[in-house]
matplotlib code that plots the C-alpha trace (Angstrom):
import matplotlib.pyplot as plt

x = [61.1, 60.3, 62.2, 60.7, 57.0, 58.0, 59.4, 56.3, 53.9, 56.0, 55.9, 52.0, 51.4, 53.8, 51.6, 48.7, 49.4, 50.7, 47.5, 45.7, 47.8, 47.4, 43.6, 43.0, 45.1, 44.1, 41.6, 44.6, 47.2, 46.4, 42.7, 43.6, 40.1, 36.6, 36.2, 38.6, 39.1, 39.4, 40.0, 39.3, 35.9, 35.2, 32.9, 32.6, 29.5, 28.7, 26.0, 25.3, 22.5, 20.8, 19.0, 16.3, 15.4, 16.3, 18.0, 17.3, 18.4, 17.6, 18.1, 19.7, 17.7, 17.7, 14.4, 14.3, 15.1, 15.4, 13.6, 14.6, 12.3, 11.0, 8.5, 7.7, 4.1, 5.1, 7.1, 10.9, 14.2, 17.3, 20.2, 22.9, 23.0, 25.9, 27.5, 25.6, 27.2, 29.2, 29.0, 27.4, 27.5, 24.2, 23.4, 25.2, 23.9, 22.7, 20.9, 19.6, 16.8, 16.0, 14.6, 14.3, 10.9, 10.2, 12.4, 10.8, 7.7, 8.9, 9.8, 6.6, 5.2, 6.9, 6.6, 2.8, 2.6, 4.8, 2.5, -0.9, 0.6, 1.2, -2.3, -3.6, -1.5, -3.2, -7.0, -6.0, -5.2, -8.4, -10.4, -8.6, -9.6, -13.1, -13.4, -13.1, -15.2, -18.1, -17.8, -18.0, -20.7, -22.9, -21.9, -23.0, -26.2, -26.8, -26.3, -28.9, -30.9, -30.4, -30.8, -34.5, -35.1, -34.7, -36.2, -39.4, -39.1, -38.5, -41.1, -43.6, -42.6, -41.7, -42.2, -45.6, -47.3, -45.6, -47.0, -50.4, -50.0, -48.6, -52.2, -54.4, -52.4, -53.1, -56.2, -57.2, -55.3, -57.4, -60.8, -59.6, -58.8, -62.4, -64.3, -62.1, -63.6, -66.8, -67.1, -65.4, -67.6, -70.8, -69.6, -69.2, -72.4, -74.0, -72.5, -73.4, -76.9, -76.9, -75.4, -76.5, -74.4, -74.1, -73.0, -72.8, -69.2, -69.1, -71.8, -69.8, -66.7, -68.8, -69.9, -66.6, -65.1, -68.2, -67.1, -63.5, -64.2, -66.5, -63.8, -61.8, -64.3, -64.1, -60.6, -60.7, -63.2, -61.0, -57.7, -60.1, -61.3, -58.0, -56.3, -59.0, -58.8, -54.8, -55.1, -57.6, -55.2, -52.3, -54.3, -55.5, -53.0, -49.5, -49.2, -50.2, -48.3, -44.8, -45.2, -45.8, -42.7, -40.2, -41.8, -40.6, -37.4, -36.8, -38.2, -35.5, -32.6, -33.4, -33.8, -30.3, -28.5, -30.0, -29.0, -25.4, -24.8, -25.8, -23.8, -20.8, -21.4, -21.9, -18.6, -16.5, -17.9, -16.8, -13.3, -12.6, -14.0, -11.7, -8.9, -9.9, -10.0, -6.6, -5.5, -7.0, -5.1, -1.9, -2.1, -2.9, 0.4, 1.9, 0.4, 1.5, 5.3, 6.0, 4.7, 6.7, 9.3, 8.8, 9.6, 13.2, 14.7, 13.0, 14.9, 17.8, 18.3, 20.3, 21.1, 18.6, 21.5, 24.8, 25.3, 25.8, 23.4, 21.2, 20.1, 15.7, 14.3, 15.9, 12.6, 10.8, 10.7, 13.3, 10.7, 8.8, 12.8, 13.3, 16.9, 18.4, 20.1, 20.8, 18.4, 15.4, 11.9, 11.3, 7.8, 6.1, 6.9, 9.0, 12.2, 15.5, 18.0, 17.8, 20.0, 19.6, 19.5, 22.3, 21.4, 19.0, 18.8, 16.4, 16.5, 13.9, 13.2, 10.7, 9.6, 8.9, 5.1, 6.2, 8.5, 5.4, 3.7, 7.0, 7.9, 6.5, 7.7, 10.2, 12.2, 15.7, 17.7, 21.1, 22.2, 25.3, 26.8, 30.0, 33.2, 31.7, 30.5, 26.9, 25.4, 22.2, 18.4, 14.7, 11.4, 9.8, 6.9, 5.5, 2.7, -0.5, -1.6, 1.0, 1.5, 2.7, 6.8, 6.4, 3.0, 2.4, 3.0, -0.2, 1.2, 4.4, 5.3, 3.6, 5.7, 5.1, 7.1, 9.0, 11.0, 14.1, 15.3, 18.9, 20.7, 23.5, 24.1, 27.9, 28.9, 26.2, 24.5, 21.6, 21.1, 23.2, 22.7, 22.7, 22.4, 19.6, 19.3, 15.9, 15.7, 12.5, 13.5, 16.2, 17.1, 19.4, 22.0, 21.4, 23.2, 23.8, 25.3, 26.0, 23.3, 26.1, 26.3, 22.8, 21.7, 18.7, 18.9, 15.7, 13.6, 15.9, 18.4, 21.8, 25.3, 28.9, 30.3, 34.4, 34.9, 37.5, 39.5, 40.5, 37.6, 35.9, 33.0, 30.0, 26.6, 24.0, 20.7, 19.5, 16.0, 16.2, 14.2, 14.4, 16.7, 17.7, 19.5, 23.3, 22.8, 19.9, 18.9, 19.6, 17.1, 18.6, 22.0, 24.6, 26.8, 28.3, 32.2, 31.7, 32.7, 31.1, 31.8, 30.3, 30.3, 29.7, 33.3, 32.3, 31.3, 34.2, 37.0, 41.0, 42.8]
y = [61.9, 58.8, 56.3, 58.2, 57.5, 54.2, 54.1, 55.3, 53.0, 50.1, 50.8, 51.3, 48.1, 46.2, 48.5, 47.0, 43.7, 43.7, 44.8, 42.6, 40.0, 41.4, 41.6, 38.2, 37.6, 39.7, 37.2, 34.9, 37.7, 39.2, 39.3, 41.9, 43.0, 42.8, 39.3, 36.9, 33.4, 31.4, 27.5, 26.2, 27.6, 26.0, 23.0, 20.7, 19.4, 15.7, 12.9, 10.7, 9.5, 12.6, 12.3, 14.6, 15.4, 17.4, 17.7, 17.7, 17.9, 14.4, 12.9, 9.2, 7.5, 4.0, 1.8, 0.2, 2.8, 1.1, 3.3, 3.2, 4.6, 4.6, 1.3, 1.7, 2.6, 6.1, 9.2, 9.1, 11.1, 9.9, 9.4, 8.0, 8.2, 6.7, 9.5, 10.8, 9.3, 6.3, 2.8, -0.2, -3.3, -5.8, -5.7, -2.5, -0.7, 3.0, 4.6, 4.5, 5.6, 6.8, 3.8, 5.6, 5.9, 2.0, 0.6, 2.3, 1.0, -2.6, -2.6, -1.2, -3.9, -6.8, -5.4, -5.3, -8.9, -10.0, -7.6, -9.1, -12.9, -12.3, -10.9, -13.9, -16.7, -15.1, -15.0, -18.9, -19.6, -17.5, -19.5, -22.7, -21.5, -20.4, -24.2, -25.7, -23.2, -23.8, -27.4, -27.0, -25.1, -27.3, -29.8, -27.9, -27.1, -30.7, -32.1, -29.9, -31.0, -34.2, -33.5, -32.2, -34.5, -37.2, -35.5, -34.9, -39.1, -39.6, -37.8, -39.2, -42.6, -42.6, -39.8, -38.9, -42.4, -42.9, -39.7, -40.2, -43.6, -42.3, -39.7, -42.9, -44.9, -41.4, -40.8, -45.2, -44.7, -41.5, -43.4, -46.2, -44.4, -42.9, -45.8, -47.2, -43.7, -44.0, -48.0, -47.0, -44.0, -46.0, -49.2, -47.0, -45.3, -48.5, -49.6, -46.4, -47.2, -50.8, -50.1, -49.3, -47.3, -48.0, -44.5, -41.6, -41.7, -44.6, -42.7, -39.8, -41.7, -43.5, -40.2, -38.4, -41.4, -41.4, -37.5, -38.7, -40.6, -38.4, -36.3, -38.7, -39.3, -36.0, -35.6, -38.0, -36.8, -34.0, -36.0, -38.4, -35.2, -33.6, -36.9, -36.6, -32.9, -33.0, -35.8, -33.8, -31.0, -33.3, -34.9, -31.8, -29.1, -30.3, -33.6, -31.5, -28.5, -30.5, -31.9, -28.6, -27.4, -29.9, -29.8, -26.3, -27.2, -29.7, -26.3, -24.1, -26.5, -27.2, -23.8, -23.0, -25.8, -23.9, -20.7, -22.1, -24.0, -20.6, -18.5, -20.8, -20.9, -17.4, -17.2, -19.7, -17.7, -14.2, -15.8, -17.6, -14.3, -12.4, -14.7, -15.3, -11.1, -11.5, -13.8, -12.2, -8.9, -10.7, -12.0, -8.5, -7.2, -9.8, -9.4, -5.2, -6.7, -8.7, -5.8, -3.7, -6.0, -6.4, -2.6, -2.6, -3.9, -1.5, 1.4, 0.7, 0.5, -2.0, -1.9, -3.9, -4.4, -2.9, 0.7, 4.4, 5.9, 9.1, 11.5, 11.9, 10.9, 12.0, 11.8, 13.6, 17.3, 19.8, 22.3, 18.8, 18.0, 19.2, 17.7, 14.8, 15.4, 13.9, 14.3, 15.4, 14.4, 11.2, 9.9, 6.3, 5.8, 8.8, 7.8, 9.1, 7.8, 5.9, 3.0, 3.3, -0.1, 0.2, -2.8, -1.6, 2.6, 4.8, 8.6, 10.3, 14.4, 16.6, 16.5, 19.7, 20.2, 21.4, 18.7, 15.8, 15.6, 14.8, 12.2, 9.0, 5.8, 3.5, 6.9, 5.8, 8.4, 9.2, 9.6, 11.7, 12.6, 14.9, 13.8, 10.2, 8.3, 8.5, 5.7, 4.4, 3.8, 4.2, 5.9, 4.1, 5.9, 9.0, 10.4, 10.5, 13.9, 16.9, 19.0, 22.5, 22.5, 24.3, 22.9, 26.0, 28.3, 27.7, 30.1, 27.7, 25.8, 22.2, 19.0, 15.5, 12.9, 10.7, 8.1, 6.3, 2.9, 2.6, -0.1, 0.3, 2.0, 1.2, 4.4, 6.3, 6.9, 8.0, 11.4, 12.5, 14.9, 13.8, 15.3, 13.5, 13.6, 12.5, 10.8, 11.4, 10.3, 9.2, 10.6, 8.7, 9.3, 13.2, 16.5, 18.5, 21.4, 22.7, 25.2, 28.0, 27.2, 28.6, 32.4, 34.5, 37.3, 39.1, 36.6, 33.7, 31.2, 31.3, 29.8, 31.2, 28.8, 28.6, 28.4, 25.7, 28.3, 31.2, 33.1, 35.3, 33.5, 32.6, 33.7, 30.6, 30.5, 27.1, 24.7, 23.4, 20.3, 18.8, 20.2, 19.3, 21.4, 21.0, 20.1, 21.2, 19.2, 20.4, 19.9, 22.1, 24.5, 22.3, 19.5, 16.9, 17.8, 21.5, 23.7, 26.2, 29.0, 28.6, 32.5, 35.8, 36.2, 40.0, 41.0, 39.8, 42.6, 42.0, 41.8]
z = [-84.4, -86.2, -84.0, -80.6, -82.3, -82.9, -79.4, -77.5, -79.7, -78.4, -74.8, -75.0, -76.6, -73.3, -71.2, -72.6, -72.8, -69.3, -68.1, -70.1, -68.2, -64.7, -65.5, -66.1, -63.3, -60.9, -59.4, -58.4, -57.1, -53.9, -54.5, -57.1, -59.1, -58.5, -56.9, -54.7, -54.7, -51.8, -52.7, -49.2, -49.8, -53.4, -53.6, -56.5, -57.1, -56.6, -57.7, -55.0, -52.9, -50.9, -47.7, -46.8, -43.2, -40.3, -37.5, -33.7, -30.0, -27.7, -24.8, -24.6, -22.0, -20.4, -21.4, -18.1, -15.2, -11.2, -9.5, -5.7, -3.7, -0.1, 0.4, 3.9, 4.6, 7.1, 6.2, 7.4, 6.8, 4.6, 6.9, 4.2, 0.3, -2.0, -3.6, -7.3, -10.0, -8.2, -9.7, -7.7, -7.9, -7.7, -3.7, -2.7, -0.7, -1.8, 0.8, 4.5, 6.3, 10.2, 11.8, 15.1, 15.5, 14.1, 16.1, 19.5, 17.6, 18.1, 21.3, 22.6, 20.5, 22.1, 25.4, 25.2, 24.1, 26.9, 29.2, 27.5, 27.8, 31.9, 31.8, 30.0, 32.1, 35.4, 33.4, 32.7, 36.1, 37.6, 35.2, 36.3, 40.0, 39.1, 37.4, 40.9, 42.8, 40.6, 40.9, 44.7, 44.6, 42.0, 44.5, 47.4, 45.3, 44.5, 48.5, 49.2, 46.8, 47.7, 51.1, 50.8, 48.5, 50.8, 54.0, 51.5, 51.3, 54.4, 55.9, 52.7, 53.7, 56.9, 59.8, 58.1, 58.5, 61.7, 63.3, 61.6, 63.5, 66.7, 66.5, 65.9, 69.0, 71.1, 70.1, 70.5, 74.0, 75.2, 74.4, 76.1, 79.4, 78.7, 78.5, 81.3, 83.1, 82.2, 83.1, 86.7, 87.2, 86.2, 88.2, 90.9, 90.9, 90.7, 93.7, 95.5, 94.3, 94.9, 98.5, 102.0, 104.1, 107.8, 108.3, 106.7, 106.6, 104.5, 102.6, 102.1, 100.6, 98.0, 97.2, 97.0, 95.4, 92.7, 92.4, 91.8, 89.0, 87.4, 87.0, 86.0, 83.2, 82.3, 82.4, 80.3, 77.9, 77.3, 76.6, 73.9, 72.4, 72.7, 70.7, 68.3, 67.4, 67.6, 65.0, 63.0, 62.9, 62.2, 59.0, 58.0, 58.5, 60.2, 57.8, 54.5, 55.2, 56.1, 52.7, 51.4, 53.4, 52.5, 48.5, 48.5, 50.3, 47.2, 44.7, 46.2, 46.4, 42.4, 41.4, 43.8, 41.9, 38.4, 39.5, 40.8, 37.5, 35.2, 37.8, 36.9, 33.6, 33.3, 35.3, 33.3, 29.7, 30.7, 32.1, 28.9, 27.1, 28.3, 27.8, 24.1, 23.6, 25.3, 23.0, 20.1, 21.7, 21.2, 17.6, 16.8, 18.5, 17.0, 13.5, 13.9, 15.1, 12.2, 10.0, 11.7, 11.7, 7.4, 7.2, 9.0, 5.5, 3.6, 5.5, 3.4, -0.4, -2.2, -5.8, -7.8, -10.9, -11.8, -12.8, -12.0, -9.3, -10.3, -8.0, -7.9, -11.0, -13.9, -16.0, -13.7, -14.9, -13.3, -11.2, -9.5, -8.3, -5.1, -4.3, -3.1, 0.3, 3.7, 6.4, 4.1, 4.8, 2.4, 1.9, 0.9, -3.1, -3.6, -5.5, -4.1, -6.8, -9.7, -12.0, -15.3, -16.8, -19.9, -21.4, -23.9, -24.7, -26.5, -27.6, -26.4, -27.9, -29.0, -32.6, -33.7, -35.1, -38.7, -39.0, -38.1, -41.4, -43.0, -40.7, -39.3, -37.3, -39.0, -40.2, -40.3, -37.8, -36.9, -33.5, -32.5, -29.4, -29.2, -31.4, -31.0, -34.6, -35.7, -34.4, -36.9, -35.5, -36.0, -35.1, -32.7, -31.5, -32.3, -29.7, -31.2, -30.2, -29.7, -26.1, -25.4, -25.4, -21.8, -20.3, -18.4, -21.3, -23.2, -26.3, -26.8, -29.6, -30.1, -29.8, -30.1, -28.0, -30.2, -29.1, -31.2, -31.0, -31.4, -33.2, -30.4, -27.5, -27.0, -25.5, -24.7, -21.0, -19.6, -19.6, -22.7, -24.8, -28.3, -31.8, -33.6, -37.7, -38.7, -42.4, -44.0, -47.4, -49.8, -52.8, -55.3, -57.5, -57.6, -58.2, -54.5, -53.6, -50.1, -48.3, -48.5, -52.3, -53.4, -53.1, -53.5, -56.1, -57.8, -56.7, -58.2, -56.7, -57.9, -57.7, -58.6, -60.5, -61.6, -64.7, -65.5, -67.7, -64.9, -65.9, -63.4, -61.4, -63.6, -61.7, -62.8, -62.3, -60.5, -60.2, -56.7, -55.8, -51.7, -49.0, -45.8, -43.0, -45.1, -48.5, -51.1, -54.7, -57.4, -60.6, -63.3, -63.2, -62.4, -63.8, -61.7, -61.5, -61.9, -58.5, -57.0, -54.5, -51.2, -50.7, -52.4, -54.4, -55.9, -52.2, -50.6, -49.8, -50.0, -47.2]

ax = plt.figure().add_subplot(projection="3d")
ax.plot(x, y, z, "-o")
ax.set_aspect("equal")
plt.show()
């Protein structure tokens, strides 16, 4: 009975010490207990330099982007384009547009200045011909002028005096014959009287011949009177009115030779009008031709530099881009591809408002894209006064446009998307933990800390200081070289 006492007492003491064992090891063997360790997830804490900040999405864009667009002042289709995303080569050609209707506008240009050159070569000519007409007829004009002019002398001079003199001789002629009558008459009646007649015969013919030569004397009366009164009318009437005649003859002839002269001048101005508005006519075709002309090298696009062609404008926002696409209606200005200039790159993206007061230009950034390395930069610009994320959503968050400057832009290309880590301060030498590290618990943060001697995780309470998205200070809680669990260990379950 003794020895079986003795016998049970021992195997309750291995039983107890056994479990003692598999108790304290029952964190390390198959998750055995209350809490599980998992030393991929363990963390020891560090003392370095901790940067603050946060972390965005951005756009890698090029600083200088060619534009290509349509230059020609009229609305056209696009007949070629390059292929999106194919590299060219300074001078290559990129896209083409319908010159149709410009070309049809040329032609009708050059045929109207060959038209309105025939129609000023026969206005030259005309004018040529209406040059010698009017000379004719000033010449015309001025013979007759001349002509009156001189039967005006003439007649002044000469036929006036000479028929003035031819009326004196007549009328110094007709009182000669009537003095000759009257001296025959009265010589004869003095006979008569002075006579005796043997007969009456002899009587009778002294008589009838004294009768003869009174009317002789009469007659010739008449002619004297007549001489005198025709010269009267000649001096008075014929002579004066001639003059008057042949004065207006020399009046019309001038004012003919006026109105012949202004009829050629006015001739000669209208002709040379009309060929100056033809002229004029034709420099304005020909201004509108070699404008026309200017435009046939704008219906095709060459590459202004080297690069990759874009589609439309990649800056222009995604509802105002309507598609790039053969035989779409293109108008003045609007861009059809663009080639971005990789020389120099920025980042552009949308700084969140509750991240603005923290941050301000000359922040230090790091720039990310895919599996490629960080790539360091800076803060350019900040916009001075923030916009709605979605302009026509008045209720959506504010942003501000920021733009980064990048140290180098090896690698990167227009359009990327980007992962961008803003710096907003530098904390050195201090203690930091992981985000996943620190917990919440009755209004406290904690950590679960590994003890160094297999003990179960130590829960300890922690002062935290500045955080960014990964890693969080830490005042007061931890030592550097301690490790702490980036999980719950109590909550986890074995599996």
């Amino acid at each position: 009975m003794p020895f079986a006492k003795k016998f049970i007492l021992a195997v309750l003491f291995l039983l107890i010490v056994a479990g003692g064992g598999l108790y304290l090891l029952r964190g390390k063997i198959f998750g055995q207990g209350d809490y599980v360790i998992r030393p991929d997830r363990i963390y020891e804490v560090k003392k370095a330099d901790l940067q603050i900040g946060f972390t965005q999405m951005g756009t890698v864009n090029a600083v200088k982007n060619c534009e290509l667009s349509l230059q020609a002042p009229f609305p056209t289709k696009l007949v070629w384009i390059i292929d999106e995303n194919a590299h060219v080569k300074k001078a290559d050609l990129v896209a083409k547009f319908e010159t149709e209707a410009l070309t049809t506008k040329i032609e009708d240009l050059k045929r109207s200045i060959d038209d309105t050159k025939k129609q000023q070569k026969v206005a030259e000519e005309e004018l040529r011909m209406q040059t010698i007409s009017n000379s004719t007829d000033i010449k015309t004009a001025e013979d007759s002028l001349e002509t009156a002019e001189d039967a005006f002398s003439k007649y002044r001079r000469l036929e006036g005096p000479k028929q003035l003199d031819e009326q004196d001789i007549l009328v110094s002629e007709a009182e000669r014959k009537y003095a000759d009558a009257v001296k025959a008459w009265q010589t004869q009646k003095d006979n008569i009287l002075n006579s005796v007649f043997i007969n009456n015969d002899e009587e009778d013919k002294a008589g009838q011949a004294l009768l003869n030569l009174k009317q002789a004397m009469d007659k010739a009366l008449q002619e004297s009177e007549a001489a005198v009164l025709n010269r009267k009318i000649f001096k008075r009437h014929t002579h004066p009115d001639m003059l008057k005649t042949l004065t207006n003859q020399i009046g019309q002839a001038k004012l003919n030779l006026e109105k012949v002269k202004v009829n050629a001048v006015s001739k000669v101005s209208q002709k040379e009008t009309e060929i100056q508005n033809l002229k004029t006519k034709i420099e304005s075709f020909q201004t509108e031709l070699a404008k026309h002309e200017s435009y046939l090298p704008l219906m095709q696009i060459t590459a202004p530099i080297d690069g990759v062609v874009l589609y439309g404008n990649p800056n222009a926002r995604r509802w105002d881009d309507t598609g790039i696409k053969v035989g779409m209606n293109v108008e003045r200005n609007e861009v059809v591809a663009t080639i971005p200039d990789m020389s120099e790159m920025i980042v552009d993206f949308d700084l969140a408002e509750n991240y603005r007061a923290k941050t301000k230009v000359g922040n230090n950034v790091f720039v990310k894209a895919g599996e490629k390395d960080k790539v360091k930069g800076k803060i350019k610009t900040i916009a001075p006064l923030p916009v709605n994320q979605f302009f026509w959503d008045r209720n959506s968050p504010k942003i501000y446009k920021t733009v980064i400057e990048l140290e180098s832009a090896k690698g990167f290309l227009s359009g990327m998307s980007v992962k961008v880590e803003v710096v907003t301060s530098n904390l050195p030498n201090t203690i930091f933990v992981p985000v996943e590290a620190v917990f919440e618990e009755e209004g406290r943060h904690i950590a679960y800390v590994q003890p160094p001697d297999g003990k179960p995780p130590e829960k300890r309470p922690l002062k935290l200081g500045a955080a960014n998205e990964n890693y969080v200070e830490i005042k007061d809680g931890l030592s550097e070289g301690e490790k702490v669990f980036l999980y719950k260990p109590f909550q986890e379950t074995v599996k």
